[in-house]
C-alpha positions as MATLAB code, in Angstrom:
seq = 'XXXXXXXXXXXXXXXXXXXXXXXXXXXXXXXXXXXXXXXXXXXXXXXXXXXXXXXXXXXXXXXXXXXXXXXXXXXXXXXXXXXXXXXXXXXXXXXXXXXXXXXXXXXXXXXXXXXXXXXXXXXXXXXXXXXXXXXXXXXXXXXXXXXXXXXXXXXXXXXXXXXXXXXXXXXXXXXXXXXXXXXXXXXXXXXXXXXXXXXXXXXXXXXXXXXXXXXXXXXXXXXXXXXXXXXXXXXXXXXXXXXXXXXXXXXXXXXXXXXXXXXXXXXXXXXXXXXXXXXXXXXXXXXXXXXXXXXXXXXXXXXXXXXXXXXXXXXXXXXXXXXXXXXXXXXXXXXXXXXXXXXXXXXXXXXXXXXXXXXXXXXXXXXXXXXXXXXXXXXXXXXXXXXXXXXXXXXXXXXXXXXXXXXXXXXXXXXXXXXXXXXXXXXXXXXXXXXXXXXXXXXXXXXXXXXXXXXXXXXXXXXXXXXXXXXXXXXXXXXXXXXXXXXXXXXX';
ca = [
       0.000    0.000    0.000;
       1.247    3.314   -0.725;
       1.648    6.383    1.787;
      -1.208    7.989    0.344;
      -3.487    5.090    0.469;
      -3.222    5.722    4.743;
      -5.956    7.563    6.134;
      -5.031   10.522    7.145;
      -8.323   12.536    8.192;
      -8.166   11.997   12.087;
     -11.907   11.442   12.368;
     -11.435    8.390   10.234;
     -14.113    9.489    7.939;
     -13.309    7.109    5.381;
     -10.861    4.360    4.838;
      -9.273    3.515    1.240;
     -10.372    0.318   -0.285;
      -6.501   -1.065   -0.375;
      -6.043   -0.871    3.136;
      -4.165   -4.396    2.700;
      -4.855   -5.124    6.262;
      -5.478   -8.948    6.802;
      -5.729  -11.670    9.550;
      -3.360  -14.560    8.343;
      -3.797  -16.856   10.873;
      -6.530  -17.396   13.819;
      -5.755  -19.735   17.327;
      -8.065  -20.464   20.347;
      -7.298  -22.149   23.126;
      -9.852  -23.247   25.743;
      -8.486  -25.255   29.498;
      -9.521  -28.838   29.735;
     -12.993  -28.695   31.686;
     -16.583  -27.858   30.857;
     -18.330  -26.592   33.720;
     -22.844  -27.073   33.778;
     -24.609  -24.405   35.758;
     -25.011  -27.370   38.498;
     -21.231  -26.852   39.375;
     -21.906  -23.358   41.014;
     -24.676  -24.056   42.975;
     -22.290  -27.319   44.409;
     -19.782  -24.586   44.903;
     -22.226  -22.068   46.434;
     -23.789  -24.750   49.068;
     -19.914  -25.929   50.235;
     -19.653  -22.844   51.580;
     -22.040  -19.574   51.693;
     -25.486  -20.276   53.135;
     -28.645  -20.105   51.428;
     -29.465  -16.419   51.811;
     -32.284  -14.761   49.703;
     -29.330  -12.613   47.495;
     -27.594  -15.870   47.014;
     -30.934  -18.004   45.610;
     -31.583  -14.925   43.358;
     -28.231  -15.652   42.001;
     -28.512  -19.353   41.229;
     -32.053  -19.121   40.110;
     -30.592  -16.604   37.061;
     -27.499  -19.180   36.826;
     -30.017  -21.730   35.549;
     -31.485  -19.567   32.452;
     -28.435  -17.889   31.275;
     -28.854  -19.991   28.069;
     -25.239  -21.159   28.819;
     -24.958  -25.397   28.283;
     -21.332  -24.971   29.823;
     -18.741  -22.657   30.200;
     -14.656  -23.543   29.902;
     -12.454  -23.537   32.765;
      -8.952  -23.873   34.201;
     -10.293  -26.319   36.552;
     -13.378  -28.278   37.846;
     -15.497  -27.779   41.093;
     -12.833  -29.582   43.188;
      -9.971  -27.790   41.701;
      -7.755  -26.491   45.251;
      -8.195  -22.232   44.717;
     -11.420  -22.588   44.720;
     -11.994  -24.732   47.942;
      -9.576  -23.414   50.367;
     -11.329  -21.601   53.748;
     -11.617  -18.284   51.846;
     -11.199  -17.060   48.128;
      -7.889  -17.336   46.617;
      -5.767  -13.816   47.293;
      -4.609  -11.791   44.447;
      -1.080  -13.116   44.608;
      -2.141  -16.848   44.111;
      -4.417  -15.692   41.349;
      -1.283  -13.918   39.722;
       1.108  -17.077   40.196;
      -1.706  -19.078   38.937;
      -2.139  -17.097   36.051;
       1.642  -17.157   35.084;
       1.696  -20.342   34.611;
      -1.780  -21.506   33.069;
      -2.797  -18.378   31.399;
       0.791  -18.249   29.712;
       0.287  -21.767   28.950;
      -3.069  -20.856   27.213;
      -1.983  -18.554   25.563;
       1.295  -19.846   24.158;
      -0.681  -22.506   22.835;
      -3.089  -20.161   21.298;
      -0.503  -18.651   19.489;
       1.096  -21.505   18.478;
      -2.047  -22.565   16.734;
      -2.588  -19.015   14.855;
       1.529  -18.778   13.684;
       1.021  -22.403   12.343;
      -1.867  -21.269   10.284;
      -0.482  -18.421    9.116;
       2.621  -20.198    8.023;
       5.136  -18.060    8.760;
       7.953  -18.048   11.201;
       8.178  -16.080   14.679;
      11.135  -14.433   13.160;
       9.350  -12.727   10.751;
       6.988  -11.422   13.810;
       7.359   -7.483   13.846;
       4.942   -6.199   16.899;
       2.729   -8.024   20.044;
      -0.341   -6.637   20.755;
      -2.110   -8.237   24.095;
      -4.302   -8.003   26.481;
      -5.902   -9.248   29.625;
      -8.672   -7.817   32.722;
      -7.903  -11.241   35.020;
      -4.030  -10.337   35.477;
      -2.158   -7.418   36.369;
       1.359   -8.363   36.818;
       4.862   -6.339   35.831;
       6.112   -7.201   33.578;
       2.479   -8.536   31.460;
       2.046  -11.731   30.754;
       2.802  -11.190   27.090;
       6.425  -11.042   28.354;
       6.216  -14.806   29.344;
       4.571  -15.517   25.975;
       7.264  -14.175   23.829;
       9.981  -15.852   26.023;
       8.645  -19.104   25.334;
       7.146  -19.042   21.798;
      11.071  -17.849   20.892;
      10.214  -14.366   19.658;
      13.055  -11.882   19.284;
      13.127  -10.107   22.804;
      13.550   -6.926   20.257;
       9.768   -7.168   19.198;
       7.821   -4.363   19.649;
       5.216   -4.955   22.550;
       1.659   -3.152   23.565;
      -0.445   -4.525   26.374;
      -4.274   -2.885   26.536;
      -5.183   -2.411   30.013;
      -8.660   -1.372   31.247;
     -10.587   -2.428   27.765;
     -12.108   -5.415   29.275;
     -14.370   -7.580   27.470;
     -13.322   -5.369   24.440;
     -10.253   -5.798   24.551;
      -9.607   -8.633   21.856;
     -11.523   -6.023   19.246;
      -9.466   -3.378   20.941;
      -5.973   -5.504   20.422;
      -7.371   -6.006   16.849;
      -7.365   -1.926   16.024;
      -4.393   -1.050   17.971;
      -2.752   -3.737   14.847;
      -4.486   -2.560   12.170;
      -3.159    1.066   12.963;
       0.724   -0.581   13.939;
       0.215   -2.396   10.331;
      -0.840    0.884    8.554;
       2.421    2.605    9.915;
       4.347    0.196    8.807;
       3.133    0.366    5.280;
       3.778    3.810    5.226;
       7.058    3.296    5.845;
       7.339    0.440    3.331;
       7.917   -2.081    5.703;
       6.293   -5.427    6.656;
       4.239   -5.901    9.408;
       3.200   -9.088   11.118;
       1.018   -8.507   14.355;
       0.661  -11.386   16.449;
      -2.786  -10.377   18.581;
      -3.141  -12.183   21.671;
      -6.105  -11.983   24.421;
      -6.345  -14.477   27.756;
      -8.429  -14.690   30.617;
      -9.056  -16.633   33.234;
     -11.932  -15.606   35.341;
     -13.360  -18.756   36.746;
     -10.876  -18.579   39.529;
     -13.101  -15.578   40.900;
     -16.024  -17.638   41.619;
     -15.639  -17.409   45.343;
     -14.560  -13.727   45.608;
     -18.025  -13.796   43.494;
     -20.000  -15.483   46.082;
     -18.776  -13.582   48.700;
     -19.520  -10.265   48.107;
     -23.063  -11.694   46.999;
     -23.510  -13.681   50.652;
     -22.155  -10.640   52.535;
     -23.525   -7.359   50.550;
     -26.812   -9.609   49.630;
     -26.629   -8.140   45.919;
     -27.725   -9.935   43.128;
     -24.397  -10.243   41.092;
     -24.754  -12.050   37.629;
     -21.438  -11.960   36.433;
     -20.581  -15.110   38.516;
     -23.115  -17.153   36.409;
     -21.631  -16.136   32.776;
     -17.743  -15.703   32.991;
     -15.104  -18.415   31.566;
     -11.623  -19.176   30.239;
      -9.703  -18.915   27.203;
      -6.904  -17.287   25.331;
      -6.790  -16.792   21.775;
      -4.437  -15.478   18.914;
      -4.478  -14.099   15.930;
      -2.135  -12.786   12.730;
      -2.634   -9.308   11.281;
      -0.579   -8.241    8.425;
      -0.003   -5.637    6.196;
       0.570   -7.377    2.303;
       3.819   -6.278    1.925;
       6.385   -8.899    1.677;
       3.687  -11.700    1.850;
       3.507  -15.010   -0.423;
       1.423  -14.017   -3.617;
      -0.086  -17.401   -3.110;
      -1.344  -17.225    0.768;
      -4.971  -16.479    1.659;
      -6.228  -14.640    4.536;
      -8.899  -16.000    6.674;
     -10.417  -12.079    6.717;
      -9.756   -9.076    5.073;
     -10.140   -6.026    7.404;
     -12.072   -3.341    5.377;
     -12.365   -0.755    8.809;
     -13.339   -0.119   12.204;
     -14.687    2.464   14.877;
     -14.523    2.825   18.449;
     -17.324    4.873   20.457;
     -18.049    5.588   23.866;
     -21.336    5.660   25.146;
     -21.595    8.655   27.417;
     -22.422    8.410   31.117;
     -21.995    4.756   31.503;
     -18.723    4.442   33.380;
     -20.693    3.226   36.784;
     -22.692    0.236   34.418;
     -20.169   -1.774   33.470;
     -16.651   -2.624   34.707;
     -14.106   -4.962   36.412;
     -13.245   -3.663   39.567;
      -9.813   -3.407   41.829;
     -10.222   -5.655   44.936;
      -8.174   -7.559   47.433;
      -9.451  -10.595   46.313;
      -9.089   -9.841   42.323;
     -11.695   -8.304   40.804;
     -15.340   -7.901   40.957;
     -17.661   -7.865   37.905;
     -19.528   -4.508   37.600;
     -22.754   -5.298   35.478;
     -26.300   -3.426   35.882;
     -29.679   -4.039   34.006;
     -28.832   -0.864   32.084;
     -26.621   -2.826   30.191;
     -28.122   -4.685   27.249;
     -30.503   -1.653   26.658;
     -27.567    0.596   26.263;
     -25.415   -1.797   24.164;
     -28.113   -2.947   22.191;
     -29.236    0.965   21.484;
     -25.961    1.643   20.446;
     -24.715   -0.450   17.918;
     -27.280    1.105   14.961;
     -25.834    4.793   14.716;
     -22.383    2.763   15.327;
     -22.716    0.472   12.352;
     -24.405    3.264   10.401;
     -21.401    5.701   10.800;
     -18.660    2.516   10.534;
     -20.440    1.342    7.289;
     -20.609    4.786    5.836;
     -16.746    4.975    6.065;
     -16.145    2.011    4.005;
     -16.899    3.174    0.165;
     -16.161   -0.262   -1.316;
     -19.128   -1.190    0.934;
     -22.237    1.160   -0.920;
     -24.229   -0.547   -2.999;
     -25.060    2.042   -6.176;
     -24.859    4.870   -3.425;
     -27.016    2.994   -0.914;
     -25.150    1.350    2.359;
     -26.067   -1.947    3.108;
     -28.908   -3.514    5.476;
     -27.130   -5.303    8.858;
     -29.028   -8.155    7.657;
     -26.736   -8.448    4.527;
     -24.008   -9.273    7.038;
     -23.020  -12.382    9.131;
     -22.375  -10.704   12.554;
     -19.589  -11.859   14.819;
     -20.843  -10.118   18.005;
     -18.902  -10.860   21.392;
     -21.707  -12.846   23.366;
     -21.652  -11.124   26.740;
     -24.715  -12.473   27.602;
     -28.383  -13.597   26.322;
     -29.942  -10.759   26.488;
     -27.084   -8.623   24.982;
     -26.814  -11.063   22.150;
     -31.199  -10.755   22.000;
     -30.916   -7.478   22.057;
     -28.761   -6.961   19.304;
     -30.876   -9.248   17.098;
     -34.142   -7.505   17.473;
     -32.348   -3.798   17.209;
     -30.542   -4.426   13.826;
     -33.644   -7.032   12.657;
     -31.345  -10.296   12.468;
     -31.999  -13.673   12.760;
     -30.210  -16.120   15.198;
     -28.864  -17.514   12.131;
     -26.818  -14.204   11.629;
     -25.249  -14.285   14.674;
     -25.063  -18.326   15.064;
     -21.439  -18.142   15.783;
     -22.205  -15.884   18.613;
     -24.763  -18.348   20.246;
     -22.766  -21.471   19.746;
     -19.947  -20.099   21.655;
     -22.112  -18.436   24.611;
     -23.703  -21.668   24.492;
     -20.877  -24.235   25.030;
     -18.182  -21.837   26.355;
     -19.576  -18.566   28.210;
     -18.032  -15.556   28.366;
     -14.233  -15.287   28.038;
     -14.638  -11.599   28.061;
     -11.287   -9.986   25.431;
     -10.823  -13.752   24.241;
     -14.058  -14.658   23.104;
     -14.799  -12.444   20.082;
     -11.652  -14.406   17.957;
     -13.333  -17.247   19.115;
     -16.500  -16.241   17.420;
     -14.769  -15.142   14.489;
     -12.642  -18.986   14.350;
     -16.259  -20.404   14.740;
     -18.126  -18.049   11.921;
     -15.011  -19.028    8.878;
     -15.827  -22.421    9.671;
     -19.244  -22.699    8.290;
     -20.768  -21.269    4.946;
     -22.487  -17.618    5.349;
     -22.402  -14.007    3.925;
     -19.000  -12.489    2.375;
     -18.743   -9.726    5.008;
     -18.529  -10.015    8.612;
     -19.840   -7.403   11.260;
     -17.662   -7.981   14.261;
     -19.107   -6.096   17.643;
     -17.957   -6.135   21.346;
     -18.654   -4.110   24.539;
     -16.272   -3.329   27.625;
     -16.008   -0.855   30.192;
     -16.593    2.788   29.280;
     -18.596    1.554   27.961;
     -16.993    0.961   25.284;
     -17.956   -0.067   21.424;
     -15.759   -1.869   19.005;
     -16.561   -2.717   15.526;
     -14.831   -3.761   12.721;
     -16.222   -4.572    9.334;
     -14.366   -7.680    7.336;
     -14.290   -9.581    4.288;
     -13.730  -13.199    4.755;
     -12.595  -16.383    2.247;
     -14.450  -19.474    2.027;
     -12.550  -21.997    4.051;
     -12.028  -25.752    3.703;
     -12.353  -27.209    6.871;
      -9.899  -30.137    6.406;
      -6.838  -27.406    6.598;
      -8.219  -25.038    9.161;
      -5.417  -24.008   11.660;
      -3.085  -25.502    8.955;
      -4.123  -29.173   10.749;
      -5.853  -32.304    9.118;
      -9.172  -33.165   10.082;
      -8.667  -36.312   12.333;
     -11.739  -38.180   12.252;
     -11.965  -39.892   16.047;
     -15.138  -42.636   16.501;
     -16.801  -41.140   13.556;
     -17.191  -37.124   14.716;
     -14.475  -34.756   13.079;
     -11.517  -33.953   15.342;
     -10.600  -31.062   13.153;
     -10.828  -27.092   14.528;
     -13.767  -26.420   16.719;
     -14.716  -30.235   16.621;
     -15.088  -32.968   18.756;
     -14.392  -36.766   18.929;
     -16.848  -38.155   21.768;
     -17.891  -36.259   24.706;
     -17.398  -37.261   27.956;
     -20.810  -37.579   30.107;
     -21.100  -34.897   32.986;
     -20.007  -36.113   36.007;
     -21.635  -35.562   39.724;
     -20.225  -32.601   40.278;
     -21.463  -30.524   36.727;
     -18.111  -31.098   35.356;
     -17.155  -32.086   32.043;
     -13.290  -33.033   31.460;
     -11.290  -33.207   28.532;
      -8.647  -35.615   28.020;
      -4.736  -34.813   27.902;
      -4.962  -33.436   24.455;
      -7.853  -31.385   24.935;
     -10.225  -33.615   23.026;
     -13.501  -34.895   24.723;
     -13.789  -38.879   25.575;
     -16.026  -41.589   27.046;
     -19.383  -41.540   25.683;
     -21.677  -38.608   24.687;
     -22.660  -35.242   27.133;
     -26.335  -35.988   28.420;
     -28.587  -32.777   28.860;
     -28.123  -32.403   32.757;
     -28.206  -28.662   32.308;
     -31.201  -26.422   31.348;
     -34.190  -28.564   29.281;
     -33.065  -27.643   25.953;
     -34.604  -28.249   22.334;
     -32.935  -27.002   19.154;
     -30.551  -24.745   21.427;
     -33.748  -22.802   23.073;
     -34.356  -22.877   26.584;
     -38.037  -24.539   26.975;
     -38.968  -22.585   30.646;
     -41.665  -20.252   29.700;
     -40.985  -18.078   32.764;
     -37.421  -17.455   33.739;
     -36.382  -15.454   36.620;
     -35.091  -11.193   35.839;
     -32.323   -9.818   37.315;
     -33.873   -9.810   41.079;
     -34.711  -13.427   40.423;
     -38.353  -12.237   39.878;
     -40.072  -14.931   37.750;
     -41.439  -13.172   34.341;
     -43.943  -13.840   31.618;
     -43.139  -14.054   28.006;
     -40.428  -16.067   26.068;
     -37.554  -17.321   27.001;
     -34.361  -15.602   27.316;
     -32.578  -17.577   25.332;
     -33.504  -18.202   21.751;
     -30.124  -19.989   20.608;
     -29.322  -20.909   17.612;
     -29.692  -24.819   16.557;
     -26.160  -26.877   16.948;
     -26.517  -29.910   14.130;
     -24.171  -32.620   14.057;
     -22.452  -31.332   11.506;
     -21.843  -28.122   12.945;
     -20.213  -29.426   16.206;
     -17.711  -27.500   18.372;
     -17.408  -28.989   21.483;
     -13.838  -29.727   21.931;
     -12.121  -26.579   22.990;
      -8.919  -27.433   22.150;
      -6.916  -30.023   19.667;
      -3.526  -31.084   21.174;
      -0.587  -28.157   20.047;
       2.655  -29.692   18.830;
       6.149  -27.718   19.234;
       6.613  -25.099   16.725;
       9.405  -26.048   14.350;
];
């Protein structure tokens, strides 16, 4: 791209159709365990009575629409059963080793796709809201993936559950300067959480404040990685998995005090009121409006496209965010089926989980252009606008598709599923791939991904007439994704 292909109008009016940007490669890593809604309440009788605040809580935790959520460890793991809630330096040596490991792992899987080497790596963009260490985690990462200690390093604090979209736009912009310098740029993006380590800090400031907190019933774990790069010195015959067309980033005013991830003794606490989804979901029209209007390659003979003639990749911070969405931009769930299928099997792995959903969305057929959406503290709205290739699932990740006891091992799929176990726990082998037998449907009565209560409980555990709040998108067979993880061989 040439220097006067870069935008240079400072409100980002408009960006230049040969922006060159492009994610090469894409990497998710989720731990080894599946956790049902059933583990919490285990948790939660162990050791917090049954007070009215704490009921509230668990009734909600069994219509969040969520099947099972990822984690580090199961309901017996040691952090989480010790006489009080693990202190912010075990959560930090914890997270040095097992969210490094994630995330090494996750980037292992994105460089491999890409196909290039981590010399060739030119900046590190990262971030994380479940550690706060000096130096970052990223550090760690580039130690042991090999990368020159020379590398150019950024780590987003304070973004939250946008902070994968936020990574994403801080590379775009390092990859733009770099092709107005003429030089290459290869962005390795990296975001990794680990919040189900929280659970009893959670549960205690619900038993002792007697507030119904919902963020303990959504929140899981995952890192994920992914390759942005600029064109210039790239193989004339490699394909990108998305072309990045342009983005914006908006504030909605006056909502610092609805939605954060607080400092506290014990970690952090989840800041999340029932202004939330009505805010986000209000937002996101003007937003995609103003984003689309920047993008001229975008207009159809002068007129800017319908949200409907998108696929939508939007970060699934919870049902009735993802709901909400739908019915304000008139989607289906099929539009934003990526976004339900992760919710659904995985939670909420705040900055990780929108490359997730973006993995998940290249993996089945759809719409050329992608909407990708998230919300963090601010609050804050990302959205980027991308253009992706059609992709043949037997090389996804650059790995064959193993086929285990007739169910795909490839990305995002599963040989057999284990069956939950007594304590709402389902594990994954060594490898990360699901065994012994098939998952039964312990959880929440489900049919064709909806929830089948009629009256599920609001935020003050109220029950309430009308449909569920859940509507999730149908999971076929075919369309599996319940292994997290496939097992990550040593880069060469």
């Amino acid at each position: 791209m040439s220097p006067s292909a870069v935008p240079t109008d400072t409100a980002h009016s408009h960006f230049e159709s040969d922006l060159n940007l492009s994610l090469l490669g894409l990497g998710v890593e989720y731990p080894p365990f599946l956790v049902r809604p059933e583990a919490l309440e285990t948790l939660a009788n162990r050791y917090y009575p049954p007070t009215t605040a704490l009921k509230k809580v668990l009734s909600i935790n069994r219509f969040t629409g969520i099947e099972t959520r990822a984690a580090i460890g199961d309901v017996d793991h040691p952090l989480v059963n010790q006489p009080h809630a693990p202190s912010i330096k075990e959560l930090n040596a914890f997270f040095r080793e097992e969210g490094v490991r994630l995330s090494v792992n996750a980037c292992k899987k994105a460089i491999r796709e890409w196909g290039g080497s981590v010399d060739d790596i030119t900046h590190i963009v990262s971030t994380t809201c479940t550690n706060s260490a000096n130096p970052g985690f990223d550090h760690f990462v580039v130690k042991q993936l090999g990368i020159r200690s020379s590398v150019e390093k950024i780590l987003l604090h304070g973004v939250g559950c946008s902070g994968g979209m936020a990574a994403m736009r801080a590379a775009a912009h390092l990859a733009l300067g770099s092709s107005y310098r003429g030089k290459p740029a290869r962005v390795l993006v990296l975001a990794c959480e680990i919040s189900s380590l929280l659970v009893r800090s959670e549960l205690d400031s619900i038993n002792e404040e007697q507030k119904t907190r919902v963020g303990v019933c959504l929140f899981s774990d995952c890192a994920s990685a992914a390759i942005i790069g600029n064109g210039i010195g790239e193989d004339e015959c490699s394909t990108p998995v998305y072309e990045i067309l342009g983005w914006k980033h908006q504030i909605i005013d006056d909502t610092e005090e609805d939605l954060g991830f607080d400092v506290d003794p014990l970690g952090w606490k989840v800041v999340l009121t029932q202004r939330v989804p009505t805010l986000a979901s209000a937002a996101v029209s003007p937003c995609f409006r103003d984003l689309i209007n920047s993008v001229p390659e975008l207009q159809e003979d002068g007129q800017a496209p319908s949200a409907a003639s998108f696929d939508w990749a939007l970060h699934p911070g919870g049902s009735l965010i993802i709901t909400g969405v739908e019915q304000a931009m008139d989607l289906t769930p099929e539009h934003l089926r990526a976004s339900y299928e992760i919710y659904m099997k995985y939670g909420n792995s705040s900055s990780a989980t929108i490359l997730s959903v973006l993995n998940r969305l290249r993996e089945s057929e759809g719409k050329e252009n992608v909407v990708a959406c998230a919300f963090g503290p601010g609050i804050a709205l990302e959205m980027m606008v991308l253009r992706r290739r059609k992709l043949d699932p037997s090389t996804a990740n650059g790995l064959e598709h193993a086929v285990a006891n007739g169910v795909s091992n490839g990305i995002g799929t599963a040989g057999d599923v284990t069956a939950v176990n007594g304590n709402g726990t389902t594990q994954l082998d060594n490898d990360g791939a699901m065994t012994n037998g098939v998952a039964d449907g312990n959880g929440q009565p489900m049919l064709n991904g909806t929830i089948t209560e009629t009256n599920p409980p609001d935020m003050n555990g109220e029950e309430v007439g009308g449909p569920p709040i859940m509507n999730g998108y149908p999971v076929s067979d075919e369309d599996d994704t319940s292994t997290p993880s496939l097992p990550v061989e040593d880069l060469d």
